[in-house]
N, C-alpha and C positions, 0 to 999 in steps of 0.2 A: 405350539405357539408360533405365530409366525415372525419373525428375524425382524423382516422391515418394519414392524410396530415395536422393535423391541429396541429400546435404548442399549448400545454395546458400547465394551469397557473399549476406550480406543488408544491406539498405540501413537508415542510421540516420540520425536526428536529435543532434543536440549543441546545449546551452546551458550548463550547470553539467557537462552530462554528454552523451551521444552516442543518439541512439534510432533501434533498429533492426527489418527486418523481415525474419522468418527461415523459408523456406519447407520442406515436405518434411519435418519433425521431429516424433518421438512424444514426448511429456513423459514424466518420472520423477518421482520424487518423494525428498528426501533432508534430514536435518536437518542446515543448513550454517552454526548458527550460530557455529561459530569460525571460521570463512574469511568469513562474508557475515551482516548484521545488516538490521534493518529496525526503526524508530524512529518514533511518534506525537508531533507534536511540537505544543504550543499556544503559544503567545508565544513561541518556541524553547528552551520545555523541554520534553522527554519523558514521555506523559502515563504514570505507574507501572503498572506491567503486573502482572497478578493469576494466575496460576495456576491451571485448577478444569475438572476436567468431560476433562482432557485435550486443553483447547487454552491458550492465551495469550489474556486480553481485558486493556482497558483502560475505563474510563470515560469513556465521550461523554459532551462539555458541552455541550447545547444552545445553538444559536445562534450559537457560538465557531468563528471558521476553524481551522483546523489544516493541516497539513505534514508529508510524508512521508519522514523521512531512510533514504538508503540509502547501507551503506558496505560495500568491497571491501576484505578485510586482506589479499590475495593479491598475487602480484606480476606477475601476468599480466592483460590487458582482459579484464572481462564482459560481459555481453548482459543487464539484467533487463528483465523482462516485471511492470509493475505492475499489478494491478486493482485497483480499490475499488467492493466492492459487483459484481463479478463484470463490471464495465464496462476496459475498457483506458484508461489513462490517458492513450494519446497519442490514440487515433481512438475511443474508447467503444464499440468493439466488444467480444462476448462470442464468444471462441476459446479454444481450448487455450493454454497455456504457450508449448510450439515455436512454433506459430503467427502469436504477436501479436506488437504491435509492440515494440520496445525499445529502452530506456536503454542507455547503454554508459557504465560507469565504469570509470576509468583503474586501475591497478597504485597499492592503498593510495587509493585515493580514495573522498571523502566527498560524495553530491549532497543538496541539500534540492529537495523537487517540492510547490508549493504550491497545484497542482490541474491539470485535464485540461485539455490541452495544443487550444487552439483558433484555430491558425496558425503561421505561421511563426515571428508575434514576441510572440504572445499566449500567454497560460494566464488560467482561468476557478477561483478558488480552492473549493477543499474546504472543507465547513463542516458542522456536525455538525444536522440538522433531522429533521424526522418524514417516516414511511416515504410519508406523502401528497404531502410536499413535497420529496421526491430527485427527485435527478436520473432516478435509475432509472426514478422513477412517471412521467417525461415522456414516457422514451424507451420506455415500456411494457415493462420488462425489471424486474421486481421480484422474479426467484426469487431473488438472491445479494444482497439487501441484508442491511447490517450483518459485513462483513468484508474486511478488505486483505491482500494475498495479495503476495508479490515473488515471483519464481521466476528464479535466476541462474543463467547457463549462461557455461560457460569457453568460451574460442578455442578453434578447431579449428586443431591447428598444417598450418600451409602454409608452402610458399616464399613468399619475398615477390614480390608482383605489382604493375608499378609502377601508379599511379591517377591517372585522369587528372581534371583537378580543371575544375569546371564548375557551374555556378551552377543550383540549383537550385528549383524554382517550385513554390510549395506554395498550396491553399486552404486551407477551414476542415477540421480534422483529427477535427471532429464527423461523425457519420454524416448521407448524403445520401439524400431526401430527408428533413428533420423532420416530424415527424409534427405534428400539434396535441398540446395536452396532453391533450385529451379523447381524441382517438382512441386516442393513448396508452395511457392509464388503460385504454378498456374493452379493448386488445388485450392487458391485463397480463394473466398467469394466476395462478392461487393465490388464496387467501384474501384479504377485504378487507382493505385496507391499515389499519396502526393508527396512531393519535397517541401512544401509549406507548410505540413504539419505534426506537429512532437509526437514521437515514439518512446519505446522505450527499447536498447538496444543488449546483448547479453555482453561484456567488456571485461576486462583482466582477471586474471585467476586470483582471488585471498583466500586466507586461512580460514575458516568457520566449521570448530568442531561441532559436530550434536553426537544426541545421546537418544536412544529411546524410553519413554516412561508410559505409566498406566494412568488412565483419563477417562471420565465415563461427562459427557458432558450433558447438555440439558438441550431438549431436542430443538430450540428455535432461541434464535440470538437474542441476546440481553441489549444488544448496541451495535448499529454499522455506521461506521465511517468513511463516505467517500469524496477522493479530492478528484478533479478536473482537472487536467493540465494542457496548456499550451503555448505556443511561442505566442510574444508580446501579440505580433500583428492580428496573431487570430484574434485572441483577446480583446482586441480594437474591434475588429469585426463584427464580434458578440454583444459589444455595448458592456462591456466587466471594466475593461481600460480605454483613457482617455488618451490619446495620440500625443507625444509628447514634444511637439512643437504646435500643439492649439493651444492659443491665447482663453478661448472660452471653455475650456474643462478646465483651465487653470482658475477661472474667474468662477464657474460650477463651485471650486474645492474652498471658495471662501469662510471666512469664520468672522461674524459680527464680534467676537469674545474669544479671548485671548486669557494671558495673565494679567493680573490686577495692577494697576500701580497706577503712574501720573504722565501725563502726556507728554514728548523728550521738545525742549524747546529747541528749535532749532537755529535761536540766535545765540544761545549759551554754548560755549564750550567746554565740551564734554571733558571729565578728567580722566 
């Protein structure tokens, strides 16, 4: 039989959540936002999400980390495959969806990931910087800056098979060898890289242990979620945001209807 038609058990990581790797799988593509969600978070609040163009963006804050919540309202384990900037967020590799590595959140479960996963007990935080200064421009990989992508795949049901439990030994979850930053940069392809627009950058070292588990997933996503990111100005640029000294995207955002009540007279003095 041949391997790449054959659904394999895939091996995962856990910390808040489980990350696994799924061999042999073509990706789908599906909107699963009532079963599975994906959240930009800055101080741990959700950065507001814009509408426009026929994707979801959000406005990147320069400079500012941020955090990627992912939630499962299902009652069955998933498998997400995260990217940011078209990098996998456990090993910074650029694969398909099937392919890459993955989280695994539990039945109704909520994980926060506060950047790319570099060891067994480390992660390297997310932060919002110029397209010169991502991560991307290090690792010479600049075609997929400026968007986070989750792609969530259901269990494949099976019998259960017992698992034999064994310690396992992990390096750094970065790709081998690093390159320099220079050699980087000249193996990027595309246009020069610009300082007008959001990246994403690799920033301080935090704790984030995982774990590896047993995951056979199902070979094409149940739900992908992708957000858009950029600074305000681009944003403007796009037609998503209104320039925030026009009078007329102000006078755009009007509302005939408000709340109910009585019109305030403005010869009474109010108490």
């Amino acid at each position: 039989m041949n391997p790449s038609n054959t659904a394999r058990a895939a091996v995962v990581l856990i910390a808040a959540a489980l990350l696994v790797v799924t061999l042999g799988s073509t990706p789908g593509s599906a909107a699963g936002r009532e079963d599975f969600s994906m959240e930009v978070l800055v101080d741990g609040r959700p950065l507001t999400e814009h509408p426009g163009r026929g994707r979801t963006y959000v406005e990147a804050l320069e400079g500012r980390e941020y955090a990627v919540r992912l939630a499962n309202r299902t009652g069955g384990r998933v498998a997400v495959a995260l990217s940011v900037d078209g990098l996998n967020s456990i090993d910074a590799r650029a694969t398909t969806a099937a392919d890459a590595r993955k989280w695994i959140l539990g039945p109704y479960e909520t994980i926060t990931l506060e950047g790319w996963q570099t060891g067994q007990a480390t992660a390297r935080r997310f932060y919002f910087t110029t397209e010169d200064d991502s991560y991307g421009a290090w690792l010479g990989r600049t075609e997929d800056l400026g968007i986070i992508s989750a792609a969530f795949f259901r269990e494949k049901q099976r019998e259960p098979v017992p698992i034999e439990q064994k310690k396992q030994r992990f390096g750094s979850a970065a790709p081998e060898p690093r390159p320099s930053r220079e050699g980087a940069r000249a193996e990027a392809s595309g246009d020069a890289l610009s300082d007008e627009h959001a990246a994403t950058g690799i920033g301080r070292e935090v704790d984030h242990h995982v774990r590896e588990v047993r995951f056979e997933a199902e070979p094409h996503p149940a739900g992908v979620v992708d957000i858009r990111y950029e600074y305000r100005e681009a944003l403007v640029r796009l037609g998503v945001l209104h320039p925030l000294d026009d009078p007329l995207a102000r006078r755009e955002d009007a509302r005939g209807f408000t709340d109910s009540g009585f019109a305030p007279d403005p010869y009474r003095r109010r108490d």
